[in-house]
N, C-alpha and C positions, 0 to 999 in steps of 0.2 A: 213746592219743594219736592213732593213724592217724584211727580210726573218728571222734574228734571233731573234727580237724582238717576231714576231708573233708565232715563235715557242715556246720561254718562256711564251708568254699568253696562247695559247692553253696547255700547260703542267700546268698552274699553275689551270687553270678552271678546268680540267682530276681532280688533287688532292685534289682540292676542293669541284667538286661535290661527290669524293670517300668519301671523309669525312663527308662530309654535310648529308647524305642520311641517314647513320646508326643513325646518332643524332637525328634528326625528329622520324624514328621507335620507339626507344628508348624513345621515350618522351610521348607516346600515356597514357594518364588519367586513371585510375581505376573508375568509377562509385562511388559514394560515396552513401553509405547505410544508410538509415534512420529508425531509430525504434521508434512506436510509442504504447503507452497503450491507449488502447480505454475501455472507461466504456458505460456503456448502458440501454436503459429505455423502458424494453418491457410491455405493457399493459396489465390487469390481463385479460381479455378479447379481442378477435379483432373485427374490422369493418370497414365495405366498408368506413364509413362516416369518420374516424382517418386514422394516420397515424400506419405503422406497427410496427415500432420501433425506436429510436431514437440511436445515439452515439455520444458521446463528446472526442474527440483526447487530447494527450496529446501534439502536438503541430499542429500547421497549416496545412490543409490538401483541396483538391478541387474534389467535385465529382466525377471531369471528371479520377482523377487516379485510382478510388474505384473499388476494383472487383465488381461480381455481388453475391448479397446475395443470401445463399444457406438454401432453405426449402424444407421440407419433408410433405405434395408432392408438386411437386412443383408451383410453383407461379412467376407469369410476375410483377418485380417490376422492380423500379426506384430508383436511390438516390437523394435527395433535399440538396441544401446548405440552412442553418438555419443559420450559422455563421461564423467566420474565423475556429472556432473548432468544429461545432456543422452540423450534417447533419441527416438527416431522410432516413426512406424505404416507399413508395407508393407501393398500390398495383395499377398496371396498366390495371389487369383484374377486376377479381371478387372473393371474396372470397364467400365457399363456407358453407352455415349458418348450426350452430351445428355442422361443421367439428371440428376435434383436427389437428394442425400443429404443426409436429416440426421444429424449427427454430435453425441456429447455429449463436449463436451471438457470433459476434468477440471478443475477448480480448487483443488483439497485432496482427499489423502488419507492415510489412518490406517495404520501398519503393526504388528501385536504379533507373533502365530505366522503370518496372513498380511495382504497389505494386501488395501486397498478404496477406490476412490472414492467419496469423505463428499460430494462438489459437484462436479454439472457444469456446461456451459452448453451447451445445445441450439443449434447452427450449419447453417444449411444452404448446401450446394456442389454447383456446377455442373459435371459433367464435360465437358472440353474435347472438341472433336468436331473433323475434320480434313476440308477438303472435297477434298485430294488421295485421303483414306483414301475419303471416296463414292466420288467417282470409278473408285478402284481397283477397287473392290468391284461397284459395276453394271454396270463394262467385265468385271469377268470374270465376272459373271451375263448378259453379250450384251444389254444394255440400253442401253448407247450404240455410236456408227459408231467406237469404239476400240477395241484390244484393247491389255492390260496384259500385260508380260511383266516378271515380279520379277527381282531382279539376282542372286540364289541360289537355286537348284532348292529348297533345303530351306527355304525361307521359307514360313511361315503364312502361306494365304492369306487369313485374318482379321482380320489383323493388319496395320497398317499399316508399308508397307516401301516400301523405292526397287526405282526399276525403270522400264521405258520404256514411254509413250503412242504406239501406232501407227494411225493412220487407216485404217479399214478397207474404205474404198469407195471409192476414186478416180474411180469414175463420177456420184459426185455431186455436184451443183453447186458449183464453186469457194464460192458466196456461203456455201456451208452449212458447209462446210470452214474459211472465216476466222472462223467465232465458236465456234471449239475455242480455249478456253485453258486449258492445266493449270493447277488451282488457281485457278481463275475462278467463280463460283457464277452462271453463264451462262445461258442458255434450254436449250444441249440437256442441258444437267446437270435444270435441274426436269422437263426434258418426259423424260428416262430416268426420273428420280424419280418421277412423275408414274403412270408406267407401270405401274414396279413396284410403289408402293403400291395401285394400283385391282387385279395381279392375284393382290396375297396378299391382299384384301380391306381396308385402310386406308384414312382417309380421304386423299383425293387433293390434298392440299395444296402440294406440291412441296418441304416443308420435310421436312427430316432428323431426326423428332421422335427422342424415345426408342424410343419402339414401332417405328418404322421401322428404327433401326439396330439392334434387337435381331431382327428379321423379318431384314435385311439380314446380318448375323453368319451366321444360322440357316440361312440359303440357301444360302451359300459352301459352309458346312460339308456341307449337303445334294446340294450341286452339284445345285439346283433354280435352272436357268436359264430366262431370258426362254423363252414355249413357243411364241412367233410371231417372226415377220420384222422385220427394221428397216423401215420404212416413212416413207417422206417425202412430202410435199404440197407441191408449188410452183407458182403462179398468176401467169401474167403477165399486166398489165393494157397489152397490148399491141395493134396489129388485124392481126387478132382475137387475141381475149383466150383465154386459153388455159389449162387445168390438167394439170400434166403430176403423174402417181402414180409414184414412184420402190418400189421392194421391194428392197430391201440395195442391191446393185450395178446395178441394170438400172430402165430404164423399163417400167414397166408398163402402162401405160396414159393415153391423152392423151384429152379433151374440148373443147370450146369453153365457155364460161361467161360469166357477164354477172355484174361487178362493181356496185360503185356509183354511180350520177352524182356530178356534180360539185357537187350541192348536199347530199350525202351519202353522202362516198367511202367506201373500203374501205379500212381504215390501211394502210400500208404494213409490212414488218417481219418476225420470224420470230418467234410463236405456238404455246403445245400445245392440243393437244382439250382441254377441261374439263370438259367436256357432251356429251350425247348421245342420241338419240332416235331411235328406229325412225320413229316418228309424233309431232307435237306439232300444236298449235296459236302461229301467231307474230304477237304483234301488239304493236304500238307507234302510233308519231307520224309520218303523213308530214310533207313538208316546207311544206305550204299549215297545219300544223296542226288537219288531220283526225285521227283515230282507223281505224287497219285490225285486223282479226283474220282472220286465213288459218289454218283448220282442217285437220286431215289435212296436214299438211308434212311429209312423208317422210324417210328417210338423211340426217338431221339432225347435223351434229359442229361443236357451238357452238369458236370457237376465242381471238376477241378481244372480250368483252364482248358484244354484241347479234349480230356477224358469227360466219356460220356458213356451213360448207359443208350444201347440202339440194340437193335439185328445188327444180323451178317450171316450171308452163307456161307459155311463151312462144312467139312466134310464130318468134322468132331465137334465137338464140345469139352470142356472142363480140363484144359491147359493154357499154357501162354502162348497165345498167338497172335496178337493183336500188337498195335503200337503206342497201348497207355488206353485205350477204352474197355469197356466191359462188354464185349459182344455177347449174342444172344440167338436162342431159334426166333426165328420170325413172330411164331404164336407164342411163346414166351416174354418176347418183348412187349407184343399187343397186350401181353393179361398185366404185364408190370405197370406200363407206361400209366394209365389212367392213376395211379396210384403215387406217382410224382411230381404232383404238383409243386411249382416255386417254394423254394427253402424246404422238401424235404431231404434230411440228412441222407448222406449214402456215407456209410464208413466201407471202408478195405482195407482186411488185417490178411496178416501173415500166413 
């Protein structure tokens, strides 16, 4: 009885596990797929200080499943939980001021063992740019007559922060001194700008592109400041007419000069170099409407449109003679010239 029982149980376990085995395989779950519409809240602007974009799910969703959002170019972000439906994008580096990004914001996606954005829609965004944060930044590269001093020792100086504008030259013209305004996008603000873009090599436009405030960022951090003097130009069309060369605090150097007549002045105003020329040739319209061309025009620093400080021989000096330039002795303009570089101010008063 043992011997045959034991062989019926081992026969019935054999048919059993034969059976058993295929039904388990058979049984194994398909993943279940979830769709979801996501709506979304991109800002008409970006910035370090906001978040990047927001999206609201159409049903419950957890960071932790979220792909990673995809920008053009790209960007070190995060997602935030805001809600059971509601999550945000951080940026985790730095955004990069005046850039344009595109952004693909999602509009549906699929979740099973992981999700995916099925649709997005290609956005593009302007990063916000600060003209207090320029200013900051070319006052503490020695690019303009201020200097910046931040309200905490441990403040990034690449970073936009409070902190106090102090005037750094009190020898220089009141007149040049009242068109400082924090927060102004000014003349000495383009003509600092001005500067710094002609000596990291940029184009000289006086505007705060992209390339500029990433040059700008780049310097801070290099403490690659201005490698020359503050310099100022002021001309008075007075008798005699007179140019006086400022270098930071101190006069430098004075001239007599002949402005414009009265049937083609000299604007009046405060002006940066834009131009420049060891030698050119200058020629226009006088005012009988003839045609001139003067060849060989030396220490040339074009400033408002056609007027430019250069030479010229003349028999005087220090009246109106000219047709809207600042003419000069020869060795007068040699000792100014080197002291004009791109976006330095030249004012002409009265």
């Amino acid at each position: 009885m043992t011997r045959r029982l034991t062989a019926a149980l081992s026969l019935a376990v054999g048919v059993l596990g034969a059976t058993m085995v295929p039904t388990l395989q058979a049984s194994s779950a398909t993943p279940v797929v979830h769709s979801f519409v996501i709506t979304s809240n991109l800002p008409t602007s970006l910035s370090n200080q906001l978040p990047l974009l927001r999206l609201h799910f159409s049903d419950a969703t957890k960071v932790k499943n979220l792909p990673a959002l995809r920008t053009r170019p790209a960007l070190a972000t995060k997602w935030e939980q805001i809600s059971t439906h509601e999550v945000q994008a951080v940026v985790t580096g730095s955004l990069q001021p005046a850039a344009i990004y595109t952004i693909d914001l999602p509009t549906r996606m699929t979740c099973a063992t992981t999700c995916r954005f099925t649709a997005v829609r290609p956005r593009r965004a302007l990063v916000a740019s600060s003209t207090i944060w320029e200013e900051q930044l070319l006052a503490e590269l020695n690019y303009l007559p201020v200097s910046f001093t931040p309200s905490t020792s441990s403040s990034n100086p690449t970073q936009p922060t409070s902190g106090t504008f102090t005037w750094k030259y009190p020898k220089l013209p009141a007149s040049l001194q009242s068109q400082w305004r924090v927060g102004v996008a000014g003349v000495l603000l383009r003509g600092a700008l001005m500067n710094f873009q002609s000596v990291n090599n940029l184009p000289t436009t006086g505007i705060a592109d992209a390339p500029t405030w990433s040059d700008l960022i780049t310097a801070v951090q290099n403490n690659k400041t201005d490698p020359t003097t503050y310099d100022y130009v002021s001309v008075s069309e007075g008798s005699p007419e007179v140019l006086t060369l400022y270098v930071e605090n101190h006069v430098k150097f004075t001239t007599p000069v002949n402005t414009g007549i009265s049937v083609s002045p000299t604007a009046l105003g405060t002006y940066p170099v834009y131009e420049r020329f060891l030698s050119t040739t200058m020629s226009g319209t006088n005012p009988d409407g003839s045609h001139y061309s003067d060849p060989n025009i030396q220490w040339v620093s074009y400033f408002n449109g056609g007027d430019a400080l250069h030479e010229f021989p003349r028999y005087s000096y220090g009246s109106p003679q000219s047709l809207g330039c600042v003419e000069m002795p020869f060795a007068s303009a040699e000792t100014v010239f080197p002291f004009t570089p791109i976006g330095t101010l030249v004012t002409v008063i009265a």
